[in-house]
Each structure stands twice: as C-alpha cells, then as structure tokens.
C-alpha positions in Angstrom: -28.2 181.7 -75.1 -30.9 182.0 -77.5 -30.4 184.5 -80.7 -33.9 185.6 -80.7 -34.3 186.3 -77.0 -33.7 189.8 -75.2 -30.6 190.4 -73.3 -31.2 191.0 -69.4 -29.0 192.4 -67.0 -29.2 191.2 -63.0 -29.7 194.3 -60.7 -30.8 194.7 -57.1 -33.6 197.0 -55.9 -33.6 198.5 -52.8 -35.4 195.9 -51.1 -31.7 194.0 -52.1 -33.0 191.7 -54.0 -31.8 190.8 -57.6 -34.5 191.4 -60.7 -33.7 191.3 -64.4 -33.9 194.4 -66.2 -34.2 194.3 -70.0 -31.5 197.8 -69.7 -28.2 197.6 -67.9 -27.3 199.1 -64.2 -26.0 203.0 -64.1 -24.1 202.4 -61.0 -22.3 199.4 -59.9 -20.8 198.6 -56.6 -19.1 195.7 -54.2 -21.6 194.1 -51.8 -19.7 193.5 -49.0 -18.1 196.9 -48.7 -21.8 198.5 -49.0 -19.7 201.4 -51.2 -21.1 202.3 -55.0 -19.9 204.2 -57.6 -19.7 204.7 -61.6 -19.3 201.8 -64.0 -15.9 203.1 -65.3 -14.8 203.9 -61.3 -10.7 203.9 -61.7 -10.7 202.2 -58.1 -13.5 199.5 -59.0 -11.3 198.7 -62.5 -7.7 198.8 -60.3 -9.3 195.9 -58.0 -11.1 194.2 -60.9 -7.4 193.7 -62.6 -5.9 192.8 -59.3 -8.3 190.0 -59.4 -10.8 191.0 -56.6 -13.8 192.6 -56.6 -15.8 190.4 -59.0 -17.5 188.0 -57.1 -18.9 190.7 -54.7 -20.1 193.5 -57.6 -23.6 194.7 -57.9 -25.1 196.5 -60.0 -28.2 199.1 -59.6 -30.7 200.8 -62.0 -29.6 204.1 -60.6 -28.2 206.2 -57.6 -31.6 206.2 -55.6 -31.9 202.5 -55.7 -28.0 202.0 -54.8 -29.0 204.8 -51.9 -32.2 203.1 -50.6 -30.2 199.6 -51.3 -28.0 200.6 -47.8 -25.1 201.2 -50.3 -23.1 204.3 -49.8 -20.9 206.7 -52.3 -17.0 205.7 -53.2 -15.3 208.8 -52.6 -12.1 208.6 -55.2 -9.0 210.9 -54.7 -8.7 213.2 -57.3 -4.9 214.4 -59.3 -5.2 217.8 -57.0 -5.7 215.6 -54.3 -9.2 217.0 -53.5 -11.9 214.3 -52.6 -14.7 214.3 -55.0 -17.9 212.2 -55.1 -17.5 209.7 -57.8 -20.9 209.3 -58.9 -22.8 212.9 -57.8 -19.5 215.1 -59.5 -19.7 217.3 -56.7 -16.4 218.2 -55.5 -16.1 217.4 -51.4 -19.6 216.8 -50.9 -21.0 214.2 -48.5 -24.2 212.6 -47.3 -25.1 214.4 -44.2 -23.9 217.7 -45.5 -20.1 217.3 -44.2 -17.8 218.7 -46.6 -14.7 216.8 -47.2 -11.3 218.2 -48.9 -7.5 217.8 -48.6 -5.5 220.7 -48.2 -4.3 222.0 -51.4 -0.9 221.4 -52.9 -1.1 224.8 -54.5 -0.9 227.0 -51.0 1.9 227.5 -49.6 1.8 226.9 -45.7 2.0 230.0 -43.1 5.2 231.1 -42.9 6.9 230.3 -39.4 7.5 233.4 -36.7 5.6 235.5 -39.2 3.8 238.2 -36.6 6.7 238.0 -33.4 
C-alpha cells in the first residue's frame, strides 16, 4: 500500500453492495446470519477467537444502513440475565415493538399453597 494514499474501509449499503468509504463502519455484522451489532460485540469477538466469523463479517456506515441492508439486531444476554439490544442500549426492546426479558434472578418465585 502506498504511504501517500488515503486509507478506505469496504462497507455495504443497503442496496448490499460493498463501497469504499474513506471512514470506517459503526456497526459490523456476519452475512450469512443477517444479525448486526457493535464493533466491540462480546459474542462477535468470542466467535472471531474461536476462529469463525471472519470470512462472513460485514461492516456498515451505520444502524440505518445495516437496517435497510435486511440485517437485523444481535440481542446479547446481559450478567442480570436481561436481554438487551446490543447496538440501540435499550434494555428488552425489539423491532416490531415486542418486549423481550428473562425473568429476574432477584425475585423470589410465589411461594407454594400461599392463599388455600
């Protein structure tokens, strides 16, 4: 590579076609799996060191183009064991306006015969 000349980076638009961009990606995610997330995703990272997930990563300009792209959110399982949205920060939220926790490991279940 040339000293003088720019860096690029590869991304895809949301026709999914790769462009060069003279700024990196804000979101990357895995092609075949249609999921996206944040660039320091814990998942992305476990499967990079496993040895997977390299061939098939993509990277986008930003949400809205990973969106219109067909790409969809990796939902990552937080310590309290509530799902969060990796790359919107909102806790349980979902396209399509379903809201999706776990139960918490703070309440304690109903107690049994309570009431008879």
């Amino acid at each position: 590579m040339d000293a003088s000349a720019p860096r690029t980076w590869t991304l895809l638009g949301a026709d999914g076609h790769p462009s060069e961009s003279e700024r990196p990606g804000a979101c990357g995610g895995h092609r075949r799996a249609r999921i996206y997330g944040r660039l320091d995703c814990p998942a992305a990272r476990r499967a990079i060191a496993r040895g997977g997930y390299v061939a098939d990563r993509v990277f986008f300009a930003d949400e809205a183009v990973a969106v219109a792209a067909g790409l969809r959110r990796l939902l990552a399982r937080t310590v309290r064991g509530v799902e969060s949205a990796v790359v919107a920060g909102r806790a349980g939220s979902r396209p399509g306006g379903r809201t999706v926790t776990a139960p918490s490991p703070h309440r304690a279940p109903p107690a049994e015969g309570r009431g008879t």
